[in-house]
N, CA, C and O atoms as a GROMACS GRO file, in nm:
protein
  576
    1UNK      N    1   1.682  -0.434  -0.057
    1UNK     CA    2   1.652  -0.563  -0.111
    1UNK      C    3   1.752  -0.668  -0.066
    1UNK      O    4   1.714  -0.785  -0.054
    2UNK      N    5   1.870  -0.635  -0.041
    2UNK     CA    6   1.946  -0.748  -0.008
    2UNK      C    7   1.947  -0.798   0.122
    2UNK      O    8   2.035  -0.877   0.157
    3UNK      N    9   1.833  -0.749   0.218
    3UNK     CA   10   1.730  -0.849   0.300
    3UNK      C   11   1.746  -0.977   0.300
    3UNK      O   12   1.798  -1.072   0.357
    4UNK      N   13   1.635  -0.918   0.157
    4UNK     CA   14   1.543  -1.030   0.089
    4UNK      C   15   1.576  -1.145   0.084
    4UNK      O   16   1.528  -1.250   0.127
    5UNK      N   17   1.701  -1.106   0.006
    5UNK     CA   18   1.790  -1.238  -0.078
    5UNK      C   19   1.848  -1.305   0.019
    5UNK      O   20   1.862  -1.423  -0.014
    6UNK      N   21   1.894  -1.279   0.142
    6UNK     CA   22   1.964  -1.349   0.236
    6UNK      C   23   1.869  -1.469   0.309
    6UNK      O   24   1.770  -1.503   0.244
    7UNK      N   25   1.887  -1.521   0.408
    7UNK     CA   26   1.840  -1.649   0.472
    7UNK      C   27   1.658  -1.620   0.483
    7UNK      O   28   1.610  -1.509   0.504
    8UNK      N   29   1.575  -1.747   0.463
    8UNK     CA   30   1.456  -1.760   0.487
    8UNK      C   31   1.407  -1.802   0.618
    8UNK      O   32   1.499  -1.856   0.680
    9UNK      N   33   1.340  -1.799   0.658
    9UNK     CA   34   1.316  -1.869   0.821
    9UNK      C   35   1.346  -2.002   0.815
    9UNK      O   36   1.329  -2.071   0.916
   10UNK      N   37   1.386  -2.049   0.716
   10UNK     CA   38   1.415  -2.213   0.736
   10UNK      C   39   1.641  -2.226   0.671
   10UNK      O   40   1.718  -2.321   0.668
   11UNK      N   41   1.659  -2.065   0.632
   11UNK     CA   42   1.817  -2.056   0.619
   11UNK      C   43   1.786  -2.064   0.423
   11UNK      O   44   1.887  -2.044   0.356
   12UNK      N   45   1.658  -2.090   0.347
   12UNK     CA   46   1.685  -2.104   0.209
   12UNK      C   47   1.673  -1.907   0.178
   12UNK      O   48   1.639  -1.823   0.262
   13UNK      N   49   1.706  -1.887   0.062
   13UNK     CA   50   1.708  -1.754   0.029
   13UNK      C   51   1.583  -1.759  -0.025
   13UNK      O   52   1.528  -1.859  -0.070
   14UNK      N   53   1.526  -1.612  -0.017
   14UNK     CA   54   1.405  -1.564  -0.044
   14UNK      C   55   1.429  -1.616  -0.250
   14UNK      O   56   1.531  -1.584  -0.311
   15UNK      N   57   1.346  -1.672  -0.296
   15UNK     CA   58   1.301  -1.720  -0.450
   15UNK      C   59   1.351  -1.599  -0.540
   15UNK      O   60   1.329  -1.480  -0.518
   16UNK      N   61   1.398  -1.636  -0.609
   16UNK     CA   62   1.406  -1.515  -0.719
   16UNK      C   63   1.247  -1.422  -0.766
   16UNK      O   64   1.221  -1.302  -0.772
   17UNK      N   65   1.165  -1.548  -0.794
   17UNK     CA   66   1.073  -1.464  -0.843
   17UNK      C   67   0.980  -1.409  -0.693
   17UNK      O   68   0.899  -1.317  -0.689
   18UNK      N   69   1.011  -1.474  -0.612
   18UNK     CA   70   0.960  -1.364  -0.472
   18UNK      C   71   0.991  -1.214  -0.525
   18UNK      O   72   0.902  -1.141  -0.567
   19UNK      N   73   1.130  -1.174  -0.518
   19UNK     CA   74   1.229  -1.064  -0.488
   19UNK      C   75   1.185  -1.007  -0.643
   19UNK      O   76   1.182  -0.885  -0.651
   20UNK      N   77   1.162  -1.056  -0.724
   20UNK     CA   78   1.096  -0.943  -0.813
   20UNK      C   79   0.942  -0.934  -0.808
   20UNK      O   80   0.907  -0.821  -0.842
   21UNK      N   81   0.838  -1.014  -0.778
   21UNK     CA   82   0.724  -0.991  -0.738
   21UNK      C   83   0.743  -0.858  -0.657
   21UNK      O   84   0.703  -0.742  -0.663
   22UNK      N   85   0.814  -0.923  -0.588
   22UNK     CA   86   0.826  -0.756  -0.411
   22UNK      C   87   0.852  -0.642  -0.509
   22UNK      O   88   0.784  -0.540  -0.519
   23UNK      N   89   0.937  -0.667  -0.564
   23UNK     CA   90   1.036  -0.537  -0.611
   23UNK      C   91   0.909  -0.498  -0.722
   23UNK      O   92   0.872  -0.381  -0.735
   24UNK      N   93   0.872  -0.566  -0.770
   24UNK     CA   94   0.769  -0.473  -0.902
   24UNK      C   95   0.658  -0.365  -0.808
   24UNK      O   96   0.648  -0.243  -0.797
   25UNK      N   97   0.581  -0.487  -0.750
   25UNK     CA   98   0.498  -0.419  -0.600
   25UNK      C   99   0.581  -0.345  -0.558
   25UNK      O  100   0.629  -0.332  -0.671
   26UNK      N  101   0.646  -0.279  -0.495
   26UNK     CA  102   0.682  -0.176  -0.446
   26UNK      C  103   0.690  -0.074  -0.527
   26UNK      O  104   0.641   0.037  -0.505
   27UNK      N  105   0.783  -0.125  -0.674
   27UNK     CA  106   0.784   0.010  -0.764
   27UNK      C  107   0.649   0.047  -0.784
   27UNK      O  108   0.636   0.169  -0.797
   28UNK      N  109   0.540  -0.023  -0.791
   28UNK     CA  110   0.436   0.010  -0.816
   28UNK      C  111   0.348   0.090  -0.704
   28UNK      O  112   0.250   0.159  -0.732
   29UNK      N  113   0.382   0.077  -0.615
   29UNK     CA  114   0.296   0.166  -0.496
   29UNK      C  115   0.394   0.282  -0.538
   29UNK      O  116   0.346   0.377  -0.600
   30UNK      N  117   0.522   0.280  -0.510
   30UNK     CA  118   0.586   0.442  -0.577
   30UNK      C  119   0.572   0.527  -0.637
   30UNK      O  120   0.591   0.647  -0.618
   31UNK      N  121   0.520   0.443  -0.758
   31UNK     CA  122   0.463   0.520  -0.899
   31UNK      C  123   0.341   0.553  -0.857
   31UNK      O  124   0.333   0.674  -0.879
   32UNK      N  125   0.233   0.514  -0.805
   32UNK     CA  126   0.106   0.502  -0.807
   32UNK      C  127   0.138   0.648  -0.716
   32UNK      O  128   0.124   0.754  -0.776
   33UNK      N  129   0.195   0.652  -0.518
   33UNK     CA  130   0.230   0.750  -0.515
   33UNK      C  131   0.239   0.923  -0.572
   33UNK      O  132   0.164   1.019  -0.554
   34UNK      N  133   0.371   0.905  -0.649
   34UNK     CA  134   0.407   0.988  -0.711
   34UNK      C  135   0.300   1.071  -0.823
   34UNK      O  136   0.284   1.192  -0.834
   35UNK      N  137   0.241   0.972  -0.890
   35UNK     CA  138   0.159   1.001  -0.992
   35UNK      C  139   0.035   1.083  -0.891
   35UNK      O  140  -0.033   1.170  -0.945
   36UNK      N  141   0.020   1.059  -0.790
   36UNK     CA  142  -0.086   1.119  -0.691
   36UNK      C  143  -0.055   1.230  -0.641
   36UNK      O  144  -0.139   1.314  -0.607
   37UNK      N  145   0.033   1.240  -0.633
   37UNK     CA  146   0.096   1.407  -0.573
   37UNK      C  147   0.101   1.480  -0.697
   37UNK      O  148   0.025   1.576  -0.707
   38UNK      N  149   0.177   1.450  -0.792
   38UNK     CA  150   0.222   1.529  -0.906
   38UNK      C  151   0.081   1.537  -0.930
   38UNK      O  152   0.055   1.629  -0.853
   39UNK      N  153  -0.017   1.509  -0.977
   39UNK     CA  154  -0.156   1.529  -1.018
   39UNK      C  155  -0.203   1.606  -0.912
   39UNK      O  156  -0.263   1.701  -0.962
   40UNK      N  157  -0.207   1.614  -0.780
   40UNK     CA  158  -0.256   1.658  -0.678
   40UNK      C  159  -0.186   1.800  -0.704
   40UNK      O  160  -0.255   1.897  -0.674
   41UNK      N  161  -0.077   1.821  -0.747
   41UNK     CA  162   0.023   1.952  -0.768
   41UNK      C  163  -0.027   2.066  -0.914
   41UNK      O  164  -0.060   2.184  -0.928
   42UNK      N  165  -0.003   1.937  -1.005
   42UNK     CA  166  -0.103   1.996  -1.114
   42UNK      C  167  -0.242   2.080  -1.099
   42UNK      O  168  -0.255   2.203  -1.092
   43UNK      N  169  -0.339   1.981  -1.095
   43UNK     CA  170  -0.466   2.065  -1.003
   43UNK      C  171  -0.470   2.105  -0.921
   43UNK      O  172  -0.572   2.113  -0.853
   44UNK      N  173  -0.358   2.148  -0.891
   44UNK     CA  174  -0.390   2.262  -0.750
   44UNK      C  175  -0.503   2.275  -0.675
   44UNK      O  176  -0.585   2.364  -0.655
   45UNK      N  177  -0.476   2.100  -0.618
   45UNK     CA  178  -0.647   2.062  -0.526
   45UNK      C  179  -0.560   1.994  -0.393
   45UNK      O  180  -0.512   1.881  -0.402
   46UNK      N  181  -0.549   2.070  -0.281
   46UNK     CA  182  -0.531   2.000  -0.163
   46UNK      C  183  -0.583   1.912  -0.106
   46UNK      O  184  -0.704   1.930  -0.100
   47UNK      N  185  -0.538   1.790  -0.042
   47UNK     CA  186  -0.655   1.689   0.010
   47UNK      C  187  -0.737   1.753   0.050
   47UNK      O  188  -0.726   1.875   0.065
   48UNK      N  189  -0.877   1.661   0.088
   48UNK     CA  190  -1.003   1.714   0.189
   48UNK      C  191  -0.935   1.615   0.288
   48UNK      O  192  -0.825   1.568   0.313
   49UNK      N  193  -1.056   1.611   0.326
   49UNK     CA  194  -1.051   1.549   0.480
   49UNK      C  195  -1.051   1.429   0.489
   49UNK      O  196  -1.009   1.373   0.590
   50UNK      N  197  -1.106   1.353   0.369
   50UNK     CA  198  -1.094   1.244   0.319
   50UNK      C  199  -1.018   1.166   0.248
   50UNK      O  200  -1.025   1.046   0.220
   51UNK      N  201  -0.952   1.243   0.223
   51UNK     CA  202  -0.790   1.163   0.133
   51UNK      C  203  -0.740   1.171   0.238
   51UNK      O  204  -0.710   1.060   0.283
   52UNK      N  205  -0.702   1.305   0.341
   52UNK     CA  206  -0.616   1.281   0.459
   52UNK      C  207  -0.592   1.170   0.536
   52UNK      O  208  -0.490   1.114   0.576
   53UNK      N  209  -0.713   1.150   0.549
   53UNK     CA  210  -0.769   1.026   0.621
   53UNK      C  211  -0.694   0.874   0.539
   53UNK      O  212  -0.629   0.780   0.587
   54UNK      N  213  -0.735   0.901   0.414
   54UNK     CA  214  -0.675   0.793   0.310
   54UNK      C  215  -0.509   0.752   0.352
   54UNK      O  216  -0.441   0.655   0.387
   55UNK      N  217  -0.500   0.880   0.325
   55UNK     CA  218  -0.319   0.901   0.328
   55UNK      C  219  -0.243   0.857   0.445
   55UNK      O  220  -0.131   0.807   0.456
   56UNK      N  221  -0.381   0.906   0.571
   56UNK     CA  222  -0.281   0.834   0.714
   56UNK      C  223  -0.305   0.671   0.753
   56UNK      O  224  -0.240   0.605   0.834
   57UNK      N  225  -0.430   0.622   0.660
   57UNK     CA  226  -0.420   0.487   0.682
   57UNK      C  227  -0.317   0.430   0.567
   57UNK      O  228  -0.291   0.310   0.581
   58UNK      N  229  -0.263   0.488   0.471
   58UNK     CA  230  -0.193   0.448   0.392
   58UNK      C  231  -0.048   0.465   0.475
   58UNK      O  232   0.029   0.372   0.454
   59UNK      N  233  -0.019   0.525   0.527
   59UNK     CA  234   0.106   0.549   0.574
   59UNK      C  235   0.115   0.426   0.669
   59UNK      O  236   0.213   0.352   0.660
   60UNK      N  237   0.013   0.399   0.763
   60UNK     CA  238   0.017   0.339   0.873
   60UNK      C  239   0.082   0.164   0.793
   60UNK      O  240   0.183   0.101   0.825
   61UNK      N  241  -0.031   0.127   0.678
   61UNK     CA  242  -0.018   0.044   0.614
   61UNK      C  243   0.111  -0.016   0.584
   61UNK      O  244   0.135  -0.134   0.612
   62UNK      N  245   0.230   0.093   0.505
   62UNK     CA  246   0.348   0.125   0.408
   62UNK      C  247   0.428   0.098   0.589
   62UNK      O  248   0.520   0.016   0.596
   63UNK      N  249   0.394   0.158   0.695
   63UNK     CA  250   0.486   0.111   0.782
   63UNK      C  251   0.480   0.024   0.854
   63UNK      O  252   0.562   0.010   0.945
   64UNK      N  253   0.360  -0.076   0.830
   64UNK     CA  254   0.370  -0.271   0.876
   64UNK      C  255   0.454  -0.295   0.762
   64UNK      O  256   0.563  -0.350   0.777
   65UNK      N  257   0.424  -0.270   0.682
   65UNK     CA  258   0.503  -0.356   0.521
   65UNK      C  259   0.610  -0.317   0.508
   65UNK      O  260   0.678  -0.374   0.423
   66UNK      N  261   0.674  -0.199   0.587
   66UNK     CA  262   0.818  -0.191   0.565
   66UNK      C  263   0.854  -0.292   0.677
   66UNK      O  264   0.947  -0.371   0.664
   67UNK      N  265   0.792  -0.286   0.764
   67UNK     CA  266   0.844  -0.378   0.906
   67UNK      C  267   0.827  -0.504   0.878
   67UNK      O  268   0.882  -0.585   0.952
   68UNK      N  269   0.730  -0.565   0.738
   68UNK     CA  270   0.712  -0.702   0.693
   68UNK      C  271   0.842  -0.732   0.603
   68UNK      O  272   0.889  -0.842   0.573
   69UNK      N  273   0.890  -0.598   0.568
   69UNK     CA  274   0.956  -0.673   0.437
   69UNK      C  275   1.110  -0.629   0.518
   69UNK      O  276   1.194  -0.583   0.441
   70UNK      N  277   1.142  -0.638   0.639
   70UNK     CA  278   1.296  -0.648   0.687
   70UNK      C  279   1.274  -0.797   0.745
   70UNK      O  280   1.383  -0.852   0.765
   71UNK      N  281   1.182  -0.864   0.772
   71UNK     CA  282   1.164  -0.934   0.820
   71UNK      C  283   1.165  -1.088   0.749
   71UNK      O  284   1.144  -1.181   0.827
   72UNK      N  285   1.184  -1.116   0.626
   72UNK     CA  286   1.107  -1.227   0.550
   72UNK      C  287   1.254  -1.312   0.570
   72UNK      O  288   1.217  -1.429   0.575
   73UNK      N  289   1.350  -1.311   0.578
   73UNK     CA  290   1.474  -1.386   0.576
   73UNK      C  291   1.518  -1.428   0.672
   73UNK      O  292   1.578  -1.536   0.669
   74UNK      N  293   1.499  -1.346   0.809
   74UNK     CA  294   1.547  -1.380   0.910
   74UNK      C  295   1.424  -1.436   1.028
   74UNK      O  296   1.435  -1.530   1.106
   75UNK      N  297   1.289  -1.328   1.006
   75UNK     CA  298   1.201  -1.384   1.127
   75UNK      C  299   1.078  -1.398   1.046
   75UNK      O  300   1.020  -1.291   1.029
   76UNK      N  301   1.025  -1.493   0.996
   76UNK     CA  302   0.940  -1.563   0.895
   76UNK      C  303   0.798  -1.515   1.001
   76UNK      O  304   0.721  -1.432   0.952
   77UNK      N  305   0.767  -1.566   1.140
   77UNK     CA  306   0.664  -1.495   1.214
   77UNK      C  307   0.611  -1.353   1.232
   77UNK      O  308   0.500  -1.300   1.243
   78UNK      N  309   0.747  -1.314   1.231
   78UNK     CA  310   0.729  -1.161   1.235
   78UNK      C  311   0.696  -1.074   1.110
   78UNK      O  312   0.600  -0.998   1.094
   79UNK      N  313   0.806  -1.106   1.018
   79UNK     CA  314   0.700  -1.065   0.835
   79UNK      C  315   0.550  -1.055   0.806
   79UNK      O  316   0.480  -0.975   0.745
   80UNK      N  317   0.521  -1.202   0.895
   80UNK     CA  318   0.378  -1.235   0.845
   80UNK      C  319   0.295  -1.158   0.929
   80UNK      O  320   0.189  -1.105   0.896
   81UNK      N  321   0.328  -1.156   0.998
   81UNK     CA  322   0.238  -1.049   1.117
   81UNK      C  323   0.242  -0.933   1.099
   81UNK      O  324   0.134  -0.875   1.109
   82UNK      N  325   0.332  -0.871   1.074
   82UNK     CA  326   0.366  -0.729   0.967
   82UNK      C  327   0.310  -0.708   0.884
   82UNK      O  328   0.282  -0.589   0.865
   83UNK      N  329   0.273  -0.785   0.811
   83UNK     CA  330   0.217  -0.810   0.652
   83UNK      C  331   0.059  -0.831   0.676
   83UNK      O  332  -0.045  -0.782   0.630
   84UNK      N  333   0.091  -0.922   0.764
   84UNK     CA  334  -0.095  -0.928   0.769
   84UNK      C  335  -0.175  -0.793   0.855
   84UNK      O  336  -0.297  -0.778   0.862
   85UNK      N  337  -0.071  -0.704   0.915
   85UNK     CA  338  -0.132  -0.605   0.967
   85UNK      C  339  -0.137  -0.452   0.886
   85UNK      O  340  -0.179  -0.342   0.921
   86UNK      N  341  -0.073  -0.504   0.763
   86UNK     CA  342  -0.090  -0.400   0.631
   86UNK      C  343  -0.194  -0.456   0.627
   86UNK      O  344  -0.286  -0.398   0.686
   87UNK      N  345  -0.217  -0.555   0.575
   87UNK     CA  346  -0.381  -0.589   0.545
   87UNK      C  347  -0.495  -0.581   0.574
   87UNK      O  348  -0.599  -0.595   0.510
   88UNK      N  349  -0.465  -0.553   0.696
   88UNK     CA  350  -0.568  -0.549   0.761
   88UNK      C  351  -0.608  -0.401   0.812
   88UNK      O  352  -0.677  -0.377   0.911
   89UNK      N  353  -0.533  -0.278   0.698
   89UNK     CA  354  -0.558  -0.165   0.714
   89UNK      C  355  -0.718  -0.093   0.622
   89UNK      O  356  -0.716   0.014   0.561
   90UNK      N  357  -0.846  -0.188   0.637
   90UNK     CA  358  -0.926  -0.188   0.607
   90UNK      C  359  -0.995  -0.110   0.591
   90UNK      O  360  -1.078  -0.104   0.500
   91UNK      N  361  -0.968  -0.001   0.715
   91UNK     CA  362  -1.026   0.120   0.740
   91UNK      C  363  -0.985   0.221   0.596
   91UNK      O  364  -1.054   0.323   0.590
   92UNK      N  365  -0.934   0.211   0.540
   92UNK     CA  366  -0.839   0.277   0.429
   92UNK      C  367  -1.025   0.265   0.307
   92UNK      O  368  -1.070   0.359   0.242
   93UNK      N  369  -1.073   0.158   0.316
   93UNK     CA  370  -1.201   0.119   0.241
   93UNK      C  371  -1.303   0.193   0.288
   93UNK      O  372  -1.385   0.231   0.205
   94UNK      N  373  -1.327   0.237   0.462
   94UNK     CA  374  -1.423   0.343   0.514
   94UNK      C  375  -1.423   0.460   0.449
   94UNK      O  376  -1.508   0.530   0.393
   95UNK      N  377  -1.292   0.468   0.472
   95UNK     CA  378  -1.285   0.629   0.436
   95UNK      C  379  -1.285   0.653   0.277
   95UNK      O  380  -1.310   0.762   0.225
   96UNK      N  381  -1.268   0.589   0.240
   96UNK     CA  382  -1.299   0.627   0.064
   96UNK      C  383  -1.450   0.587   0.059
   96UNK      O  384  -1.487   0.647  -0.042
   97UNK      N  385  -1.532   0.537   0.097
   97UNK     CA  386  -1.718   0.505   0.100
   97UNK      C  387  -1.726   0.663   0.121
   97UNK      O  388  -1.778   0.734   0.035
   98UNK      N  389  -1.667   0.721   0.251
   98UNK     CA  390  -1.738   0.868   0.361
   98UNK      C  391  -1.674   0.959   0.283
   98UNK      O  392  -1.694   1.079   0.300
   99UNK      N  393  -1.610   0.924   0.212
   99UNK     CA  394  -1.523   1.038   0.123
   99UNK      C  395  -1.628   1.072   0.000
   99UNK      O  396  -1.674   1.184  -0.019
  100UNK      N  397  -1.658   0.951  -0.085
  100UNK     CA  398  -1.720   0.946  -0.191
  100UNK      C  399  -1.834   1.018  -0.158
  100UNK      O  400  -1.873   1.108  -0.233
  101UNK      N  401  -1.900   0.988  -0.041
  101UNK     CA  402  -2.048   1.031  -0.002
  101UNK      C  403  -2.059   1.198  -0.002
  101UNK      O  404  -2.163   1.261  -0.023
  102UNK      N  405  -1.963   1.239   0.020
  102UNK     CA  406  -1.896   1.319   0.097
  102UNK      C  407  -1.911   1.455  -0.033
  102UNK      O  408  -1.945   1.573  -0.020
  103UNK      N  409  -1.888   1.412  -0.100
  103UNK     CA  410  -1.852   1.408  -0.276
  103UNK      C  411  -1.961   1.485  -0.340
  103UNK      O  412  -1.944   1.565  -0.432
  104UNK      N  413  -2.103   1.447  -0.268
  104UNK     CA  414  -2.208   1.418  -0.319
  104UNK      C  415  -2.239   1.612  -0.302
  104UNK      O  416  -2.290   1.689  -0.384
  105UNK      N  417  -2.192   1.638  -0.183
  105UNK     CA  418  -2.224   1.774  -0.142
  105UNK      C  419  -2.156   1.896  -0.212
  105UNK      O  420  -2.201   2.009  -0.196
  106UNK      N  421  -2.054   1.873  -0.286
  106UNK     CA  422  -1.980   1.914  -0.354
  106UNK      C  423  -2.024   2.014  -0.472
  106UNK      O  424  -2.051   1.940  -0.567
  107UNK      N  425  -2.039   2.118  -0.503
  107UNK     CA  426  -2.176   2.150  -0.631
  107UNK      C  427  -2.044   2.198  -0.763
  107UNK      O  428  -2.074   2.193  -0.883
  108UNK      N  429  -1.922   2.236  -0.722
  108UNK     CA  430  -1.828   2.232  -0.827
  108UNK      C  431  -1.753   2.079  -0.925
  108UNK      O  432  -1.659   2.006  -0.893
  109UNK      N  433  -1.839   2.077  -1.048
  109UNK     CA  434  -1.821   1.971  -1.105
  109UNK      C  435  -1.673   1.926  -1.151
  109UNK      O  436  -1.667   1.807  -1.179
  110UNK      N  437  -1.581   1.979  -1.161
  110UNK     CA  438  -1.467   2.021  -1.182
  110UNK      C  439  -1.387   1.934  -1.030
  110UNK      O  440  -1.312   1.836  -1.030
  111UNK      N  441  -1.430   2.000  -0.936
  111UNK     CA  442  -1.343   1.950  -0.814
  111UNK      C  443  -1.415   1.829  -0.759
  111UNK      O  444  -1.357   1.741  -0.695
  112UNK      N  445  -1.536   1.829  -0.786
  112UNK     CA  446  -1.582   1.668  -0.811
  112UNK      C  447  -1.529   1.560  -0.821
  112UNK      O  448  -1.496   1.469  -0.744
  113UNK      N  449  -1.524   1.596  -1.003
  113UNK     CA  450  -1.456   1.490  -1.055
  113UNK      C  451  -1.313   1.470  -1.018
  113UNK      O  452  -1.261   1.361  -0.992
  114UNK      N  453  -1.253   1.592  -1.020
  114UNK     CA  454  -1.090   1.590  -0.918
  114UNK      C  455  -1.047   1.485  -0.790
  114UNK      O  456  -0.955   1.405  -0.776
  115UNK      N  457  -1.167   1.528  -0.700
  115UNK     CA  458  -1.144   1.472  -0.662
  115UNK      C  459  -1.187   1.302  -0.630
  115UNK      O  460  -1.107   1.227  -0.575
  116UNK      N  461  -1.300   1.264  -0.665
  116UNK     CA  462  -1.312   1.154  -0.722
  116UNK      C  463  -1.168   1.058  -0.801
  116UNK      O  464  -1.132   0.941  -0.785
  117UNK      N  465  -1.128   1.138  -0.864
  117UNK     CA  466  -1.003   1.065  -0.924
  117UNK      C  467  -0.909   1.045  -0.772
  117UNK      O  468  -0.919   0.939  -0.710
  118UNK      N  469  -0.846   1.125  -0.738
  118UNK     CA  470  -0.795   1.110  -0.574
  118UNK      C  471  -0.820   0.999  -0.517
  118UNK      O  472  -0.733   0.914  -0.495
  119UNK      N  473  -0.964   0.985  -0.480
  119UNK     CA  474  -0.985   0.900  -0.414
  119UNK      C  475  -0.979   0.760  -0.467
  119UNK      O  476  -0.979   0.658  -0.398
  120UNK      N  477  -0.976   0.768  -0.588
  120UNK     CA  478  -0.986   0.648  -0.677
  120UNK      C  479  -0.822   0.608  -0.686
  120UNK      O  480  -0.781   0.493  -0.697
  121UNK      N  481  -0.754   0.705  -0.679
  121UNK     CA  482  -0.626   0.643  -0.703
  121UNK      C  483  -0.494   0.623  -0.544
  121UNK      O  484  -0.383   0.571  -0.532
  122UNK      N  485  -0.594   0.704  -0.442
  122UNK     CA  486  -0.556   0.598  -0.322
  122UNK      C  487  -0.608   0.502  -0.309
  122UNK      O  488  -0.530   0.445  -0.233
  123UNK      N  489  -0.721   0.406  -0.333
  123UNK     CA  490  -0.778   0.305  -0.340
  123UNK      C  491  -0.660   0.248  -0.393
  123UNK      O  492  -0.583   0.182  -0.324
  124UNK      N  493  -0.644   0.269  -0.498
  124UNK     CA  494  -0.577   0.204  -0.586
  124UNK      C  495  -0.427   0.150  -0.525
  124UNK      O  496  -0.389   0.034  -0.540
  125UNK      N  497  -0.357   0.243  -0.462
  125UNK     CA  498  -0.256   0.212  -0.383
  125UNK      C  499  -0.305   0.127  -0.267
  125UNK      O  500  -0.238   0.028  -0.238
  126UNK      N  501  -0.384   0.147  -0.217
  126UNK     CA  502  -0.401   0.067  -0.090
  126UNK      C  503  -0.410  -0.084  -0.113
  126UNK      O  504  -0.368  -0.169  -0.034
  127UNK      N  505  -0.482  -0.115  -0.259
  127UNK     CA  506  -0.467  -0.243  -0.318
  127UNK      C  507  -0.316  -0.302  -0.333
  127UNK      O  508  -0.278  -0.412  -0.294
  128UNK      N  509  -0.230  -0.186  -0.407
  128UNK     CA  510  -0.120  -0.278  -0.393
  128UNK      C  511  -0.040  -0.238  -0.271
  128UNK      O  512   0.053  -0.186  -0.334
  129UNK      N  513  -0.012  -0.225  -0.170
  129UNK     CA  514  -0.006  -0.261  -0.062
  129UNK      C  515  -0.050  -0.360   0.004
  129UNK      O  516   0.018  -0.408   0.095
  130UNK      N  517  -0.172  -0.411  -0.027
  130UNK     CA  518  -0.225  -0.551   0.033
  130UNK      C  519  -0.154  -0.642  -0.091
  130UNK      O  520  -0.079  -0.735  -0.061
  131UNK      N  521  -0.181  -0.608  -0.227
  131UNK     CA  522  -0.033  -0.751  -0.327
  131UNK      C  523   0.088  -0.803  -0.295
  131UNK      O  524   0.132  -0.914  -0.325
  132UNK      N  525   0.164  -0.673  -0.202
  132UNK     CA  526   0.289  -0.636  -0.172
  132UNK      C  527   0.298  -0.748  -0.043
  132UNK      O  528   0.377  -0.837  -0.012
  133UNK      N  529   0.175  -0.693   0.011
  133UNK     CA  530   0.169  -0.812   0.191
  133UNK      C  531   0.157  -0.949   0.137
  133UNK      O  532   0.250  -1.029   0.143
  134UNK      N  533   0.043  -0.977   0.084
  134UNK     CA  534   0.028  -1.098   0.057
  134UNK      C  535   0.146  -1.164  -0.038
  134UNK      O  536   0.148  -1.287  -0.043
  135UNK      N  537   0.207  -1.117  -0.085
  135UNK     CA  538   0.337  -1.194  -0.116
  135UNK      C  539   0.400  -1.181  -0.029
  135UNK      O  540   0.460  -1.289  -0.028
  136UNK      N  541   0.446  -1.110   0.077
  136UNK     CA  542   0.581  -1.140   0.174
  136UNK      C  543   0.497  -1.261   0.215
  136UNK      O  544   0.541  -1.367   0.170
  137UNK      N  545   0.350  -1.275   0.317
  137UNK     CA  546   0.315  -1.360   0.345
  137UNK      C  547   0.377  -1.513   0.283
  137UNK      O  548   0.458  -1.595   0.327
  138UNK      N  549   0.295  -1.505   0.160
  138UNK     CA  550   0.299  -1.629   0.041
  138UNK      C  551   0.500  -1.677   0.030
  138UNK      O  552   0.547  -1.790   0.022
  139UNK      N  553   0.550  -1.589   0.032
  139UNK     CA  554   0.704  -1.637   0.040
  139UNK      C  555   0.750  -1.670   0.134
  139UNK      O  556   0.844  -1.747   0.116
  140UNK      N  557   0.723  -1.642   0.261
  140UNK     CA  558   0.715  -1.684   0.397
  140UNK      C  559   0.687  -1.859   0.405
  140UNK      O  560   0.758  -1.956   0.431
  141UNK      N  561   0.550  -1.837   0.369
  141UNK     CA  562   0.478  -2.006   0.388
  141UNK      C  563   0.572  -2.097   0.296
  141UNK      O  564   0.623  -2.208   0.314
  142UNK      N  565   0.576  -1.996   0.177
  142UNK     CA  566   0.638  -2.103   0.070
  142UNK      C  567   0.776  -2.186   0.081
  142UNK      O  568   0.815  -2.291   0.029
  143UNK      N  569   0.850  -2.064   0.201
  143UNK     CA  570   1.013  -2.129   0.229
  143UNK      C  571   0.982  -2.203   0.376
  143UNK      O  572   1.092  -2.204   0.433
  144UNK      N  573   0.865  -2.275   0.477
  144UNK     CA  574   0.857  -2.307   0.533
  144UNK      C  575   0.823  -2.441   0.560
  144UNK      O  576   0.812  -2.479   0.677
   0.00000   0.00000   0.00000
């Protein structure tokens, strides 16, 4: 975090309430995370092929937005382009449709619904990952 706080592309420091917006968003993809494995551990339900899928556009995502968020103090262009290329990890929305469908073939109601939740709660991360972008963005413009 102490990035963050240092110079903006124009030399002002990143806003206070930027740096806790970020900071909540992040704890919150963590938790969201965590809560996904540990549940994934509990039910002793390995991804399919379709969370995998989830998981590697999520990763891809988490590593523009780490590359957005070294960026917001010193190279205001480069954040945003970082950030907007978390966002634009869309494909993350395919694969939970082909997943769900996917779902349909499934005849154990139990791992169904299992995994249904899965998929529902990488969605869920992938959302805040795009909150997370669109504020580096929004603090970007805002110190410009």
């Amino acid at each position: 975090m102490k990035n963050l706080a240092q110079a903006s592309p124009i030399g002002a420091p990143i806003e206070p309430e930027d740096l806790f917006a970020l900071s909540r968003g992040i704890d919150r993809i963590l938790d969201y995370v965590a809560d996904l494995v540990k549940e994934s551990e509990v039910m002793a339900s390995a991804p399919d092929e379709g969370i995998a899928t989830m998981a590697a556009r999520l990763g891809d995502a988490l590593r523009h937005l780490d590359d957005a968020l070294s960026k917001p103090g010193t190279d205001g262009d480069h954040a945003t382009a970082s950030a907007d290329a978390a966002i634009a990890q869309r494909e993350l929305e395919t694969a939970y449709y082909a997943g769900m469908v996917g779902l349909l073939s499934v005849e154990d109601r139990t791992e169904r619904i299992t995994r249904r939740e899965f998929y529902r709660r990488s969605s869920r991360i992938g959302e805040a990952v795009v909150d997370v972008a669109e504020r580096v963005v929004y603090a970007v413009v805002k110190q410009s």
